[in-house]
C-alpha positions in Angstrom: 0.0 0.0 0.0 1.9 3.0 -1.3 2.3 6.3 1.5 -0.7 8.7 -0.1 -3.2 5.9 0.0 -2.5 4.9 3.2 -2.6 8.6 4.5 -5.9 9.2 2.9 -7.4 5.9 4.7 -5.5 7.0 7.8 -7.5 10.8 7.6 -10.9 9.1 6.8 -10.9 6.9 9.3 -9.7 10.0 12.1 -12.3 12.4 11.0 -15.5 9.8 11.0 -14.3 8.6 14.5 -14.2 12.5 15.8 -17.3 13.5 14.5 -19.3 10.4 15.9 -17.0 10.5 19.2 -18.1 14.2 19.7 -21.6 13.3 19.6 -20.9 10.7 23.1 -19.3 11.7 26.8 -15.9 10.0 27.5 -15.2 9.5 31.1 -11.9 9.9 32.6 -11.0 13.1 30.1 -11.1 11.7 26.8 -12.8 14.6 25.0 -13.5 15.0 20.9 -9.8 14.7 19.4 -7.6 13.3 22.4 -9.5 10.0 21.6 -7.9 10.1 18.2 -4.9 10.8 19.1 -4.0 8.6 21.8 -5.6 5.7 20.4 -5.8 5.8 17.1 -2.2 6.0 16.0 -0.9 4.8 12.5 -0.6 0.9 13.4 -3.9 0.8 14.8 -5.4 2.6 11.8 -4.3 0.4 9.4 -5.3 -2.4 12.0 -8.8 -1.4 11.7 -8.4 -0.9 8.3 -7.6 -4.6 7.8 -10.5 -5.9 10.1 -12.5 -4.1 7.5 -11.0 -6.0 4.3 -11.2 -9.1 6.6 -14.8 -8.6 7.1 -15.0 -8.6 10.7 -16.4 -5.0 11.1 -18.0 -2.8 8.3 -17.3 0.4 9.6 -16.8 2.0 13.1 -20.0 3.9 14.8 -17.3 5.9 17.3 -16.0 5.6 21.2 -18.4 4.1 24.0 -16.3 5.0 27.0 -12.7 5.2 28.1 -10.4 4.1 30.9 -6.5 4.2 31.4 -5.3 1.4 29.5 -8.4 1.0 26.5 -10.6 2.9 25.1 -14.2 0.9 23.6 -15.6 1.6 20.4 -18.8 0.8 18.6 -18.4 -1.4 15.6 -20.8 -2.8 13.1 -19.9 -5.7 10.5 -21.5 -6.2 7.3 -24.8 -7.6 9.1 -25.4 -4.9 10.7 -24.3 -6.2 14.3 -23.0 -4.2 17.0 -19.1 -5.7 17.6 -17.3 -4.0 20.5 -13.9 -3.3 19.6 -11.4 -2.7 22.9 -8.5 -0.6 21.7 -5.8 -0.9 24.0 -3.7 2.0 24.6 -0.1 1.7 23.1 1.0 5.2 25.1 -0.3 4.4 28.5 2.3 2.7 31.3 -0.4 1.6 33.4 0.2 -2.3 31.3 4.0 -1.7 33.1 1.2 -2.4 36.3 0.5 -5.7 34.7 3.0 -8.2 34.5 2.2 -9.9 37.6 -0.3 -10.9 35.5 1.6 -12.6 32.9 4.8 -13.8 34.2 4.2 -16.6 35.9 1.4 -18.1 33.8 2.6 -21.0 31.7 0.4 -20.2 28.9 2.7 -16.9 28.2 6.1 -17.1 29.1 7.5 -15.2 26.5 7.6 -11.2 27.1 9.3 -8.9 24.8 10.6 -6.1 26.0 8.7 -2.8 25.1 5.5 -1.5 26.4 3.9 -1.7 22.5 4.7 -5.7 23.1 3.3 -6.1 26.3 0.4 -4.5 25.1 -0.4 -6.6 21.8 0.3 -9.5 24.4 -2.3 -8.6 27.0 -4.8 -8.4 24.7 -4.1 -12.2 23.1 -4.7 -12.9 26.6 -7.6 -11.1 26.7 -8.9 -12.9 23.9 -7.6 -16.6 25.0 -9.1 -15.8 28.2 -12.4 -15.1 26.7 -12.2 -18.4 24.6 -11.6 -20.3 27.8 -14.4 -18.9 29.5 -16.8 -18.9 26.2 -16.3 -22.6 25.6 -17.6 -23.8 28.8 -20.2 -22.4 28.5 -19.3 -19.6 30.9 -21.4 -15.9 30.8 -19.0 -13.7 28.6 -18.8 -11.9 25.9 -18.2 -14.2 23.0 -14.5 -13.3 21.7 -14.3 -12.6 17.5 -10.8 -11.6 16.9 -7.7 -10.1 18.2 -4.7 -8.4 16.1 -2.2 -6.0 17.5 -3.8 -3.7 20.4 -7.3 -4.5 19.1 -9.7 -6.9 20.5 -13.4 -7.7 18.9 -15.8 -9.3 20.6 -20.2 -9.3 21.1 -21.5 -5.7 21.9 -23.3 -6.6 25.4 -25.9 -3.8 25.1 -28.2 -2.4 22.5 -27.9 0.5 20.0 -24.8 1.2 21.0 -25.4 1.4 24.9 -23.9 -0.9 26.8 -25.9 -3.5 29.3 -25.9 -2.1 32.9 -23.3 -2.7 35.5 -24.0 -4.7 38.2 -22.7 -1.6 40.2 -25.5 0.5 39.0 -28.3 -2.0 39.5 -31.0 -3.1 42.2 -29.5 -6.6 43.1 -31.0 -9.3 45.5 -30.0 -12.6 46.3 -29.8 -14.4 43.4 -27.7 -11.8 41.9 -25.0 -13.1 44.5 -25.8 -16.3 44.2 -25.1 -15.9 40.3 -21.7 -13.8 40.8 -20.3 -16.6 43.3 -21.6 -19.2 41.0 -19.3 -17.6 38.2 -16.2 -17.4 40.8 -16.5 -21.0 41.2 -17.2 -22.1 37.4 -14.2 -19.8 36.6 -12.1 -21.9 38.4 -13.2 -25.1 38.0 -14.6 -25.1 34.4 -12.1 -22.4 32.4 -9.6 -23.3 34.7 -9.0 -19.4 35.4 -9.0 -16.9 38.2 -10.2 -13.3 37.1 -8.0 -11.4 39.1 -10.3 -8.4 39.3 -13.9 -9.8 39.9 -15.8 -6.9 41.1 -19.3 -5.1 40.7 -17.2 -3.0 38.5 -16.0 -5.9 35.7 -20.1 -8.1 35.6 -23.1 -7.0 33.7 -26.6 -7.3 34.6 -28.8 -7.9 32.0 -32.1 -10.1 31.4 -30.6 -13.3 31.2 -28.3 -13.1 33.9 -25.1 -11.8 35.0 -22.0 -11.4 32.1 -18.5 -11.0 33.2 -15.9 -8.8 31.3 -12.8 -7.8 31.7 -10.7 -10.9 32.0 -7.2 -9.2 30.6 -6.2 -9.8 34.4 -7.1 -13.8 34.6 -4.6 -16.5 35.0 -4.3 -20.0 34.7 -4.5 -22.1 37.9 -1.2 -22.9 37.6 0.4 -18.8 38.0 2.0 -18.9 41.6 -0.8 -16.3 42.7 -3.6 -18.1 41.8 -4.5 -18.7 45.2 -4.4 -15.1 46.7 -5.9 -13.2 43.5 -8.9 -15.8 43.7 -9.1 -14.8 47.9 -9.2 -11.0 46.5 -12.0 -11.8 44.6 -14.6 -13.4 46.6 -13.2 -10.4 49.3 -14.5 -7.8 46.6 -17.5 -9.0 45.3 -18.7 -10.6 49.0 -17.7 -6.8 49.9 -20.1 -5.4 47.5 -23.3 -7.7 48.2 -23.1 -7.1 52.2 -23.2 -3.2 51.6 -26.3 -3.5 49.8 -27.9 -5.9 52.5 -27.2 -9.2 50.4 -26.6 -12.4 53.4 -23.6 -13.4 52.4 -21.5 -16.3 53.4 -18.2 -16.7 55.0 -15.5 -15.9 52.8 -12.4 -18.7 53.5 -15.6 -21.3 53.5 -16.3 -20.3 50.0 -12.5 -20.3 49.3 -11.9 -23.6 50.5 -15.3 -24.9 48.8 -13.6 -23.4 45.5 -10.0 -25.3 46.3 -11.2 -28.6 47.3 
């Protein structure tokens, strides 16, 4: 692809992606063009670009919301059905955070140095993680494809909207029952520990609870295993007793995990 095409594609691309983006609120000060520019760099352009000639997405609707290490965007492919792409951010050195994630599960023991290479790896993991989860039957959102710093996957949500947190909803005791339930099948059916289970990372939605958010999960076999799964049934246990859940003891429910 000579320069001047590429250039052209590259400009198209930025300008449909700030006018749609100005017409949404970004949290955590992501406004209008800083999307642009601190996601969508050059490589990532030319990413999209070839999720496009690959077919996965048609065209991109513009940014959902923002955190410190991704930004989501709204994506439609050629059947006119919402894809969430997660962009992770190549500039950020939050991921720098994140390696006691990776080293020390078997499934990735090969880091390259670089920030751009740690990146592109999280979000294979990402994407495996998903996989793991999504073929045993587990409540996620079901992974499409992963290339470079971009992850696709099922837009959980309608018209561009994404379902409600569990954070933001009336919950009750099945909603606890559900979140334990996917702590335990986690572990015991993907063979994975989330690593950040919280109100923050599950969906509620009319079928049920959906957990996102698994860059952070590890294989059983990572020498934390055992104290990032105690973390999590602290959090989310956390969360149900402050909005009057009963809730049960938490090393019981570890050690019914563990046995």
């Amino acid at each position: 692809m000579s320069d001047e095409i590429s250039r052209k594609l590259e400009s198209k691309i930025d300008k449909k992606l700030i006018s749609k983006s100005k017409r949404k609120h970004l949290e955590d000060g992501f406004k209008k063009g800083k999307v642009v520019n601190e996601v969508l760099d050059k490589p990532t352009v030319m990413t999209l670009y070839k999720m496009i000639t690959d077919h996965i997405i048609a065209y991109v609707n513009g940014s959902v919301s923002a955190g410190k290490e991704s930004v989501l965007f709204w994506g439609v492919d050629e059947k006119d059905v919402s894809v969430a792409l997660k962009i992770y951010l190549v500039s950020t050195s939050n991921f720098k955070k994140r390696k006691p994630y990776i080293l020390g599960d078997p499934r990735f023991s090969k880091l390259k140095r670089g920030t751009k290479n740690l990146v592109y790896l999280w979000a294979k993991k990402e994407f495996r993680n998903l996989s793991q989860c999504y073929d045993a039957g587990i409540p996620v959102p079901k992974p499409i494809y992963v290339k470079n710093n971009i992850l696709a996957m099922d837009f959980v949500g309608q018209n561009g909207s994404p379902a409600k947190l569990l954070l933001n909803s009336e919950v009750y005791e099945d909603d606890y029952e559900q979140a334990i339930s996917l702590i335990k099948d986690l572990y015991n059916k993907a063979k994975l520990v989330h690593g950040d289970f919280s109100e923050y990372n599950i969906f509620k939605t009319e079928n049920g609870l959906i957990v996102f958010d698994l860059g952070s999960a590890v294989d059983l076999r990572h020498p934390n295993t055992q104290e990032f799964l105690k973390r999590d049934i602290n959090n989310i246990t956390r969360f149900f007793n402050k909005r009057g859940i009963p809730v049960e003891d938490t090393n019981t429910l570890f050690e019914d995990i563990v046995k």
